[in-house]
C-alpha positions as CSV (number, residue, x, y, z in Angstrom):
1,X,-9.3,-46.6,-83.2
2,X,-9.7,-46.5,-79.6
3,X,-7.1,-48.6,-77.7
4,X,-8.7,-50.5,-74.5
5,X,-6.8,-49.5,-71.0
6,X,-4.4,-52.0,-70.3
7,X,-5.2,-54.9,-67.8
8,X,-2.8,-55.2,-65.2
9,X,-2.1,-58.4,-62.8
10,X,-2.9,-57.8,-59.2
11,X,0.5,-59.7,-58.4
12,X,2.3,-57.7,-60.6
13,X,1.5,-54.8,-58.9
14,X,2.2,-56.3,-55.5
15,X,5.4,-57.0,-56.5
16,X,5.9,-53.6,-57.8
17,X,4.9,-51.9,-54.7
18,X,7.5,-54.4,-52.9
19,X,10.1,-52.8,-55.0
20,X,9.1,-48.9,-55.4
21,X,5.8,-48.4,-53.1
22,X,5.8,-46.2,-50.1
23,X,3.1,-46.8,-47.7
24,X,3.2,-43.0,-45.1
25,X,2.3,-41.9,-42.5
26,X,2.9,-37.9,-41.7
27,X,1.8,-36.0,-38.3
28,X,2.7,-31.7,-38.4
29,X,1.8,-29.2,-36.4
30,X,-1.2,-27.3,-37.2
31,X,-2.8,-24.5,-35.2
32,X,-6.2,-24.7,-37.0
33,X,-6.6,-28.1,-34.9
34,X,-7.7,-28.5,-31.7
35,X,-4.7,-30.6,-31.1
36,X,-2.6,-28.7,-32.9
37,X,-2.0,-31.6,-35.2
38,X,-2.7,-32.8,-38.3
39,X,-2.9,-36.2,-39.6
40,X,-3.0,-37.9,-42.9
41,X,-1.8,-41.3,-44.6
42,X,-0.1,-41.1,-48.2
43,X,0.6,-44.6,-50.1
44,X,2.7,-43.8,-53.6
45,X,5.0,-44.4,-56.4
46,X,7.7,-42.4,-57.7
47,X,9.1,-43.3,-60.8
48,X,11.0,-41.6,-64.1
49,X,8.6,-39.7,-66.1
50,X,9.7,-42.4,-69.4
51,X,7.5,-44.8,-66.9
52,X,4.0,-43.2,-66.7
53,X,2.8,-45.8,-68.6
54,X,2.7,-48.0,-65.7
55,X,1.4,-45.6,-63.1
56,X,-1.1,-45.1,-65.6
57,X,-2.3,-48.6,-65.2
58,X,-2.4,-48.6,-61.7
59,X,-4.0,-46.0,-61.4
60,X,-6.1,-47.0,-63.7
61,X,-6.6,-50.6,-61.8
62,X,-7.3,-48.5,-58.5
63,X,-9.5,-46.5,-60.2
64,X,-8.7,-43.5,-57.4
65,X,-5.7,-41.8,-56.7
66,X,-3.6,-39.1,-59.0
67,X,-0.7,-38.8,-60.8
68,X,1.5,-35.6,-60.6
69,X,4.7,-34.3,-61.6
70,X,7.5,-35.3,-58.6
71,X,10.7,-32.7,-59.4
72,X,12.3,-32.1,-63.0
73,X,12.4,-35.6,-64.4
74,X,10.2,-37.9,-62.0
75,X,5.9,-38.4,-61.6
76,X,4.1,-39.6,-58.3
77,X,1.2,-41.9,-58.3
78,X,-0.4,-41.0,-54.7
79,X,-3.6,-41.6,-52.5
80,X,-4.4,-39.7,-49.8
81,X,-8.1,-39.7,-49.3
82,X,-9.0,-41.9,-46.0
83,X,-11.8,-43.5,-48.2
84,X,-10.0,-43.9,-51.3
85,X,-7.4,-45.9,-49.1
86,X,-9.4,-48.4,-48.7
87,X,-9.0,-50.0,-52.3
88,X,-5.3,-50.0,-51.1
89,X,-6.2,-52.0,-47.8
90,X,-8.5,-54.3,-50.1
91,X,-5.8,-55.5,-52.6
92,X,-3.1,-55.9,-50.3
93,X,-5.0,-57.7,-47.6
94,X,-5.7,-59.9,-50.6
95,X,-2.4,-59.6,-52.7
96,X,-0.2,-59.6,-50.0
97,X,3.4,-58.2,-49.9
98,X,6.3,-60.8,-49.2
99,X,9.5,-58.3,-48.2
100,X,9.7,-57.0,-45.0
101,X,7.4,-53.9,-46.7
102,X,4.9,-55.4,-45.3
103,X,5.6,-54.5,-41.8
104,X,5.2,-50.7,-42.9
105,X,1.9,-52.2,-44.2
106,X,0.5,-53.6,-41.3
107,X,1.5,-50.5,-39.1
108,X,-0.3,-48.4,-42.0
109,X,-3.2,-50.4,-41.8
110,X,-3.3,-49.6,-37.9
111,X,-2.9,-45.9,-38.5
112,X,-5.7,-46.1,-41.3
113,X,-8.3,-47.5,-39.0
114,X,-7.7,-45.3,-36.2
115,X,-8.0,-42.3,-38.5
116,X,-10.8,-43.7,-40.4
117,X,-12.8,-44.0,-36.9
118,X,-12.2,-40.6,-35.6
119,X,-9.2,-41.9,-33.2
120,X,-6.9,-39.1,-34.5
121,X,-9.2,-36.4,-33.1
122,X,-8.3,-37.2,-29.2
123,X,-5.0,-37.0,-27.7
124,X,-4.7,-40.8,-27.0
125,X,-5.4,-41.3,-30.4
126,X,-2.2,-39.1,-31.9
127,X,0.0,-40.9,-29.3
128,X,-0.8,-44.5,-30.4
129,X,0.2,-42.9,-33.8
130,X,2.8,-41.4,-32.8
131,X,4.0,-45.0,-32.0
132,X,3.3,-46.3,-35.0
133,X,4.9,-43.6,-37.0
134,X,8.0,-44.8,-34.9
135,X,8.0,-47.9,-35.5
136,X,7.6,-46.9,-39.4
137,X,10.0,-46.6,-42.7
138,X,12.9,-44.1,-40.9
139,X,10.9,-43.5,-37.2
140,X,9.5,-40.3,-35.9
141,X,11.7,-36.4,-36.7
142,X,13.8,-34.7,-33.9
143,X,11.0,-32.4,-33.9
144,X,8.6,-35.1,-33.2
145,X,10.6,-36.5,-30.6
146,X,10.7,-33.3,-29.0
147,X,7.2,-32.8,-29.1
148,X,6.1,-36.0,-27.9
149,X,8.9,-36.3,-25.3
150,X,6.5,-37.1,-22.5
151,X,5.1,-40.2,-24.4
152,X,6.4,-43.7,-23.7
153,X,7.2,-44.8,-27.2
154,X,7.9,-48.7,-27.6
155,X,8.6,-50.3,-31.1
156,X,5.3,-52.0,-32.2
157,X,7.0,-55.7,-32.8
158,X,5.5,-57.2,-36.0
159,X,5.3,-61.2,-36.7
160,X,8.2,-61.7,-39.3
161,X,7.4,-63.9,-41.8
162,X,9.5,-65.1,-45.0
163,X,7.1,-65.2,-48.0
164,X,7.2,-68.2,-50.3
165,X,7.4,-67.2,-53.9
166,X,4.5,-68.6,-56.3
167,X,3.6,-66.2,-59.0
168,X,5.3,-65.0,-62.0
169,X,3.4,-61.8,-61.8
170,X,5.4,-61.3,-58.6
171,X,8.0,-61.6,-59.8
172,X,7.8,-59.8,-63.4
173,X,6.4,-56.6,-60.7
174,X,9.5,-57.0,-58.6
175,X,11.8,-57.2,-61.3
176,X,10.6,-53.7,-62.9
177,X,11.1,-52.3,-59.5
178,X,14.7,-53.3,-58.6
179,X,15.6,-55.7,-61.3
180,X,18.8,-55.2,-63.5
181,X,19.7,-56.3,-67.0
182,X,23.5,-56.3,-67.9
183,X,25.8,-56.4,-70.4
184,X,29.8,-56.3,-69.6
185,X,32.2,-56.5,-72.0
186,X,36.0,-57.4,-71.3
187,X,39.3,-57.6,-72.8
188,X,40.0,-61.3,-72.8
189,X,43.2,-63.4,-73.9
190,X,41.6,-66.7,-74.4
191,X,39.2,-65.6,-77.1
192,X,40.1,-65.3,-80.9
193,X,39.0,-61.4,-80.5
194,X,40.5,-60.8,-77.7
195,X,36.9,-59.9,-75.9
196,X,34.4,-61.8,-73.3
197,X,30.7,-60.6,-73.2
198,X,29.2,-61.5,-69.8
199,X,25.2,-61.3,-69.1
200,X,23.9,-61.2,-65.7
201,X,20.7,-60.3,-64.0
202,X,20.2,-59.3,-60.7
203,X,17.6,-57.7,-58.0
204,X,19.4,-55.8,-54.8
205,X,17.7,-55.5,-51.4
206,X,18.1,-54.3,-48.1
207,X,20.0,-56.2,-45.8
208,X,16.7,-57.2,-44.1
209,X,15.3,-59.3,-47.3
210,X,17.9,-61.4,-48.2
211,X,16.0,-64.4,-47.1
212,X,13.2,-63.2,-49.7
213,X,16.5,-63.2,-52.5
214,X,17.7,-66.7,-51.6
215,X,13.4,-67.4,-52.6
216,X,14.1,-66.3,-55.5
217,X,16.8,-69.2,-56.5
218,X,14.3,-71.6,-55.0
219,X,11.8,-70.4,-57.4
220,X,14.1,-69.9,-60.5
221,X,16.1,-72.8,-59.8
222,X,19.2,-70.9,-60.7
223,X,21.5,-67.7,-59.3
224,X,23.0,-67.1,-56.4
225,X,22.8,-63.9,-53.1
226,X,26.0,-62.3,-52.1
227,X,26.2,-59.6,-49.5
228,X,27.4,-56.2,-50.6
229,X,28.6,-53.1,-48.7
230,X,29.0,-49.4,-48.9
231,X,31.6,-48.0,-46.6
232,X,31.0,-44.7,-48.0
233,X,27.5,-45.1,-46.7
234,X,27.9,-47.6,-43.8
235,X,25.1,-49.5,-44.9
236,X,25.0,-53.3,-46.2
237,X,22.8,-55.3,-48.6
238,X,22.1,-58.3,-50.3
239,X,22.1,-58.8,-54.3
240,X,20.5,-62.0,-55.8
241,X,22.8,-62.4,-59.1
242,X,22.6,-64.8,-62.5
243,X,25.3,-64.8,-64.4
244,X,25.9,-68.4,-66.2
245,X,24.7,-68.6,-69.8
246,X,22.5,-71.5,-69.2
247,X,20.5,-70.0,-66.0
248,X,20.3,-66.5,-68.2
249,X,18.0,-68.7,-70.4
């Protein structure tokens, strides 16, 4: 028998994208150009090669795009193609993202429309991305910096907003993203075995979206958001955490 593809919710793959998605936006050198750069956008998921079935639906709900192999044990679900971006731009203009991902969004969105009119192609048109890229996911390279030293580069400021959370398909995407199922087990003197088994659930964020966690109790009606940090990394983030029996059910 022939199996029919799987139909997955538009939501579901918003939230997914919220967790794993990568919208990007890379400038190199290139002495074919006139410029001597060259420009291109790249929106894609990397997950564990046990996952393709997923990328496989998206891809297959995209209907453009490929999937390749991403180092020993990973796969990539990528678009590149200016006009196969578009379906991107379509759904999340539509299905829109709710953590601060979608800043990176809206700054992609900018590049893609000045590269899908031809902006790219003059000099003012690589600086204004050359902002944008700045203002994106980790900021421009040393090397870019370097090379674009005689630009004035400002921070593009985006309208922060804090997304109300309404769907379960949301949810159920963000959840396979950065979602965590646990079981601990520990020695214990006030039970007749002498162990306590302890469930909890949680989803950990940047620092940025806690806001977007503390949502999450709103919507669940249960759990808690506690900050966590890394000395060994210097960075800080926020964990949304269930833990009591009654709000595991």
């Amino acid at each position: 028998d022939i199996l029919e593809p799987k139909i997955i919710n538009p939501w579901f793959i918003t939230g997914f994208t919220d967790a794993e998605g990568c919208f990007g936006l890379y400038i190199y050198p290139n002495t074919a150009s006139k410029l001597g750069w060259y420009v291109f956008l790249d929106f894609k998921i990397t997950l564990h090669k046990k996952d393709r079935d997923i990328l496989d639906q998206i891809k297959n709900y995209f209907c453009v795009g490929a999937i390749s192999k991403h180092g020993e044990h990973s796969i990539n679900y990528g678009i590149r193609s200016i006009k196969d971006i578009q379906y991107i731009i379509n759904h999340f203009d539509k299905f829109y993202l709710k953590t601060k991902k979608l800043n990176d969004y809206r700054l992609f969105k900018i590049a893609f429309n000045i590269i899908k009119n031809k902006e790219h192609l003059t000099k003012e048109g690589i600086n204004k991305l050359i902002e944008i890229k700045n203002s994106m996911n980790k900021g421009l390279s040393p090397e870019l910096k370097l090379a674009f030293s005689h630009v004035n580069i400002d921070s593009i400021k985006i309208v922060e907003e804090v997304n109300k959370i309404y769907d379960s398909n949301w949810v159920a995407g963000f959840a396979s993203g950065d979602g965590s199922f646990q079981i601990d087990i520990k020695k214990s003197k006030t039970t007749k075995i002498g162990y306590q088994v302890l469930l909890r659930f949680s989803i950990g964020q940047h620092i940025r979206d806690e806001q977007l966690l503390k949502n999450l109790i709103d919507y669940l009606d249960c759990g808690f958001v506690q900050k966590k940090s890394y000395k060994k990394y210097n960075k800080e983030h926020s964990e949304f955490r269930v833990e009591k029996f009654e709000d595991i059910y």
